[in-house]
Structures are given as C-alpha cells and as structure tokens.
Residue frames as a rotation matrix with the C-alpha (Angstrom) as fourth column:
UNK 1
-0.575 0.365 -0.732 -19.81
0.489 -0.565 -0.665 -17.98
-0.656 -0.740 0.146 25.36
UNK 2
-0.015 0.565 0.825 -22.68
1.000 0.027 0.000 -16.62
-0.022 0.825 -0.565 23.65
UNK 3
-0.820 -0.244 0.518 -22.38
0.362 -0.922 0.137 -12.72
0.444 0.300 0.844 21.92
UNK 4
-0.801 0.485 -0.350 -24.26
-0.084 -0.671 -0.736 -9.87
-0.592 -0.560 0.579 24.43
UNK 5
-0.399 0.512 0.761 -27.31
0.394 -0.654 0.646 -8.60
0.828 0.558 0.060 22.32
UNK 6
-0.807 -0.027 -0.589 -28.03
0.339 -0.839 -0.426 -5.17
-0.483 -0.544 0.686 23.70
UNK 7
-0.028 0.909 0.417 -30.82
0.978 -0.062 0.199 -3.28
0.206 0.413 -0.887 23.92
UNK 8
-0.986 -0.160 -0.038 -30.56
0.163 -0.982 -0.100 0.92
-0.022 -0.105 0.994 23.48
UNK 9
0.538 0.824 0.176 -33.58
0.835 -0.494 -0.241 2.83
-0.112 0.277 -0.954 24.41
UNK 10
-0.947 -0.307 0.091 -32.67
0.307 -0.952 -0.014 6.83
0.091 0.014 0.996 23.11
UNK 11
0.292 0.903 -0.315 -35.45
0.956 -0.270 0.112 9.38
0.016 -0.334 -0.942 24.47
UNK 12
0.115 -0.162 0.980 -35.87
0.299 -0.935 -0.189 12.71
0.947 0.315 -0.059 24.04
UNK 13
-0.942 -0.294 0.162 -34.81
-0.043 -0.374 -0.926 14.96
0.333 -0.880 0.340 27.59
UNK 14
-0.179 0.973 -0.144 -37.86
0.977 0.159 -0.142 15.58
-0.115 -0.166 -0.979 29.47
UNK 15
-0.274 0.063 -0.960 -37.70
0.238 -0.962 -0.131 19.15
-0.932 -0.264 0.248 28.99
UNK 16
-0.946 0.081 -0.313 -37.44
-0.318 -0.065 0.946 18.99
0.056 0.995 0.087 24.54
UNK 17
0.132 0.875 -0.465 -41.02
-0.832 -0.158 -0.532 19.36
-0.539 0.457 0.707 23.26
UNK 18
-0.658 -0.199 0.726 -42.05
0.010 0.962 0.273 15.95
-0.753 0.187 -0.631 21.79
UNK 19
-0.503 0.710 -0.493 -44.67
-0.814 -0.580 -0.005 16.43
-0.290 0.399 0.870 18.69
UNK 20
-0.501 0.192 -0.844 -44.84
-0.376 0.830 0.412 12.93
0.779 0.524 -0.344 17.67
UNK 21
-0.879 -0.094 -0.468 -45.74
0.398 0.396 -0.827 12.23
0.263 -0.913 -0.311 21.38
UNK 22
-0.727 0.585 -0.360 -48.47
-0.185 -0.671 -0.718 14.78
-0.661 -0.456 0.596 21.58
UNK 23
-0.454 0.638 -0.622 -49.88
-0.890 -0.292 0.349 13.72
0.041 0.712 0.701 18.46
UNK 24
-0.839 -0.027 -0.543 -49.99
0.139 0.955 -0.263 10.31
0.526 -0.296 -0.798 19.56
UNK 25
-0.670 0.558 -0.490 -51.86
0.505 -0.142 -0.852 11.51
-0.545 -0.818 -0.186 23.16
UNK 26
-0.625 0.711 -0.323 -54.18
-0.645 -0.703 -0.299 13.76
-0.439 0.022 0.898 21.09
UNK 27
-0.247 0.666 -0.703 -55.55
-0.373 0.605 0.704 10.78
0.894 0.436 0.099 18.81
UNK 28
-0.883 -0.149 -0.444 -55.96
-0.057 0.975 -0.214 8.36
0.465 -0.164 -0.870 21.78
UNK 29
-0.563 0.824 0.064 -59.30
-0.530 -0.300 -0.793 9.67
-0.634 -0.480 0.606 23.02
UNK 30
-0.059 0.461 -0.885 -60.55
-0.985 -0.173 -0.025 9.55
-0.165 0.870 0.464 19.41
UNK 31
-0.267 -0.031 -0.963 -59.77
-0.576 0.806 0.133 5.77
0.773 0.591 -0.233 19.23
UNK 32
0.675 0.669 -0.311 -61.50
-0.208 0.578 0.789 5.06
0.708 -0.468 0.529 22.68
UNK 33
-0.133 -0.276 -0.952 -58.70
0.942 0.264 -0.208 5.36
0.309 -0.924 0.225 24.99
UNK 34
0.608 0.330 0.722 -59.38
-0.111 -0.866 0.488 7.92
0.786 -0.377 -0.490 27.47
UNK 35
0.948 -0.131 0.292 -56.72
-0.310 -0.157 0.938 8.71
-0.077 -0.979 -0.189 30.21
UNK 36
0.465 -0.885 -0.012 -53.66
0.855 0.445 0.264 8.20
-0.229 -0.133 0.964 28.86
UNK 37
0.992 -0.101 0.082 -51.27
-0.051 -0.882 -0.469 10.78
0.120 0.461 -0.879 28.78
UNK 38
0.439 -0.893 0.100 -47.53
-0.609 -0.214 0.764 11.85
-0.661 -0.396 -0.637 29.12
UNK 39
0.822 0.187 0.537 -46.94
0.151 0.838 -0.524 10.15
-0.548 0.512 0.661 25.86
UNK 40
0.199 -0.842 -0.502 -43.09
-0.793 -0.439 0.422 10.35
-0.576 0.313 -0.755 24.70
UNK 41
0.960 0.109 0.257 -42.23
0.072 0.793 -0.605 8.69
-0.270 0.599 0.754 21.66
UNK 42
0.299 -0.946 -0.123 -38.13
-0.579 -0.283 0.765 7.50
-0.758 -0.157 -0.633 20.92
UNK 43
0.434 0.016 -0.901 -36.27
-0.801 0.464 -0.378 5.04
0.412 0.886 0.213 19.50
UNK 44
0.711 -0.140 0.689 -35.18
-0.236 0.876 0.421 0.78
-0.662 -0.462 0.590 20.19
UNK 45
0.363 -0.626 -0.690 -32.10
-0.649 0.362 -0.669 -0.26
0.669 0.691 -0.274 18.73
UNK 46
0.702 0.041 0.711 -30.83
-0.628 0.505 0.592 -3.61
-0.335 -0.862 0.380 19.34
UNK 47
0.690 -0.535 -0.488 -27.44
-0.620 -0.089 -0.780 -5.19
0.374 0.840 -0.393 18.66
UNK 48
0.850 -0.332 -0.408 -24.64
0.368 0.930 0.010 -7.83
0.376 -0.159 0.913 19.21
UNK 49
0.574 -0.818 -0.033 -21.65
-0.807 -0.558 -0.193 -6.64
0.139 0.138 -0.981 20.64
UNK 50
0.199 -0.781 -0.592 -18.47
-0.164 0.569 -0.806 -9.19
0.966 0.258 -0.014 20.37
UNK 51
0.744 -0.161 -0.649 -17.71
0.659 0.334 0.674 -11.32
0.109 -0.929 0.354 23.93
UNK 52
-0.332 -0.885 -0.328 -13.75
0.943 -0.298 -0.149 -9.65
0.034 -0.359 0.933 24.05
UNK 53
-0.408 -0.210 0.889 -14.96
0.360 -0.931 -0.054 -6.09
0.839 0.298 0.455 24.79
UNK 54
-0.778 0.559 -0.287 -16.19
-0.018 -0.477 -0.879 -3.96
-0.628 -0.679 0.381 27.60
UNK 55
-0.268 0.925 0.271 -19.77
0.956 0.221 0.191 -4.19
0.117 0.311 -0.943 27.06
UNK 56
0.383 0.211 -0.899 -20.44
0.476 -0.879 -0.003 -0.83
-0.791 -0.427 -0.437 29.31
UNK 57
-0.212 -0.390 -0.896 -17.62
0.018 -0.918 0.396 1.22
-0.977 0.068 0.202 27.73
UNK 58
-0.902 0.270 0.337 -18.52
0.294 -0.185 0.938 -0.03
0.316 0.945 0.087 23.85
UNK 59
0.019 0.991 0.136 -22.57
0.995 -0.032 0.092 0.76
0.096 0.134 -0.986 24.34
UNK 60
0.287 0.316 -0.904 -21.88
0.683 -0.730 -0.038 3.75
-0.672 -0.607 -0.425 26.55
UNK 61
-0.453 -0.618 -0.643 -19.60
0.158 -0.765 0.624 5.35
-0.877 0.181 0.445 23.52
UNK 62
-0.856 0.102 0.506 -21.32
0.497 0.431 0.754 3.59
-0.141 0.897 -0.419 20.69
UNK 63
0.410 0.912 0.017 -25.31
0.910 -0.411 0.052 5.69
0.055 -0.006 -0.998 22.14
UNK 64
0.595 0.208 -0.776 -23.31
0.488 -0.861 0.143 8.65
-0.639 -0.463 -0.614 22.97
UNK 65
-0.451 -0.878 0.159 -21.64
0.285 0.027 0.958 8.99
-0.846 0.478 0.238 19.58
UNK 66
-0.974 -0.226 -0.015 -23.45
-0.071 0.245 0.967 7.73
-0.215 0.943 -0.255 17.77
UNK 67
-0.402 0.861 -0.311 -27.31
0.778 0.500 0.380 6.78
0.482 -0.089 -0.871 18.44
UNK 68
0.346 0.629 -0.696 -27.87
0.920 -0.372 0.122 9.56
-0.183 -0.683 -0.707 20.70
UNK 69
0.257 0.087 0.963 -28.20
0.119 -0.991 0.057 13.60
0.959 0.100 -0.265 20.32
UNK 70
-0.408 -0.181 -0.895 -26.55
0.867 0.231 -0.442 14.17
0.287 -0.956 0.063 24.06
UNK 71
-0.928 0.282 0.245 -27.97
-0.317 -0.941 -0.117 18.01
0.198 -0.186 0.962 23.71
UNK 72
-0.570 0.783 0.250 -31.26
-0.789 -0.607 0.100 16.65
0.230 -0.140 0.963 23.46
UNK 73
0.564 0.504 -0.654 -31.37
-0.445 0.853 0.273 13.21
0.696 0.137 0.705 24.11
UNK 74
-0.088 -0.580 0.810 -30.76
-0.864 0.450 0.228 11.14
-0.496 -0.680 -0.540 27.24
UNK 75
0.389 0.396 -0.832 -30.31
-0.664 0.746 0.045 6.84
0.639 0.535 0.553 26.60
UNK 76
0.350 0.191 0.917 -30.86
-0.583 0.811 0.054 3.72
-0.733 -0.554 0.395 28.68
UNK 77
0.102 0.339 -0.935 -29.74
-0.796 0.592 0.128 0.03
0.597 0.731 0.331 28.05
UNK 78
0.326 0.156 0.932 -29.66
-0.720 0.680 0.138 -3.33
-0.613 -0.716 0.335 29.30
UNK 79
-0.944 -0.253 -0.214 -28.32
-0.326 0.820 0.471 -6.69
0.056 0.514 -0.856 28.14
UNK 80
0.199 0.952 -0.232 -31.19
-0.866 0.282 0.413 -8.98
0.459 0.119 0.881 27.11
UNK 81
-0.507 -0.295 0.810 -31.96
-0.754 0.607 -0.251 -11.50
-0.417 -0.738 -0.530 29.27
UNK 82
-0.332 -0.072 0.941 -34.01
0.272 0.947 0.169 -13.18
-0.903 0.312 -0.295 27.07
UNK 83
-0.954 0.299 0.008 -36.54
-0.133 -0.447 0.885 -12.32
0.269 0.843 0.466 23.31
UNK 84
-0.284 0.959 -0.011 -39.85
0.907 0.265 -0.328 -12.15
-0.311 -0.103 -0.945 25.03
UNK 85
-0.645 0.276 0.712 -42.05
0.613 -0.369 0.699 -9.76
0.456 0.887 0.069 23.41
C-alpha cells in the first residue's frame, strides 16, 4: 500500500492583519495586474505519513502542534491525489 503524502495549507485567521499579503496586492498594479485583491499569503507543507496510523488524528495533531499558531492561524489539508502542478 503506498505511504499518504499530505498536503498542509496553514493561513493566517481572517481577522490577523497580513503585511506580506498587502505588500504583495500593493505591487500588483505596478507590474500590470490591475484587480486583484484580497491577497493572503501562508504557508504549503507537504509530507508522508506511515500507512499504520490515523491519517486524520496524526495531521490534525501534527498542524495543531506543531505547523500551526491556533491563536492566529487556522489550517486545511487533503491527501494528494496525485503531483500535478
């Protein structure tokens, strides 16, 4: 049976002030895009977890331990279904 690989997205709440995000959305005019906004920048971690485990309960402890701020940070994942880009 082949080993999970997991994908973690961690984001900031929607409420925590993003600067990296804003500084993003303020260049993109300057470089010719116009109309994007609501730009939040996070983080992608992706990893292997061993077949004999709860997938759910190792990710769910492993982002909220470890990978994620829970005061200021919410996080999503998903098993990969495949490595498209």
């Amino acid at each position: 049976m082949p080993v999970p690989r997991v994908h973690i997205d961690v984001m900031l709440k929607d409420e925590i002030l993003d600067p990296q995000g804003q500084a993003i959305e303020a260049a993109l005019p300057q470089l010719g895009y116009d109309g994007i906004g609501d730009v939040r920048v996070g983080k992608h971690i992706e990893l292997s977890v061993p077949d004999d485990v709860d997938v759910a309960t190792t990710v769910d402890g492993l982002a909220d331990r470890l990978l994620a701020n829970p005061v200021i940070e919410r996080f999503s994942w998903r098993i990969a279904d495949d490595e498209r880009r």
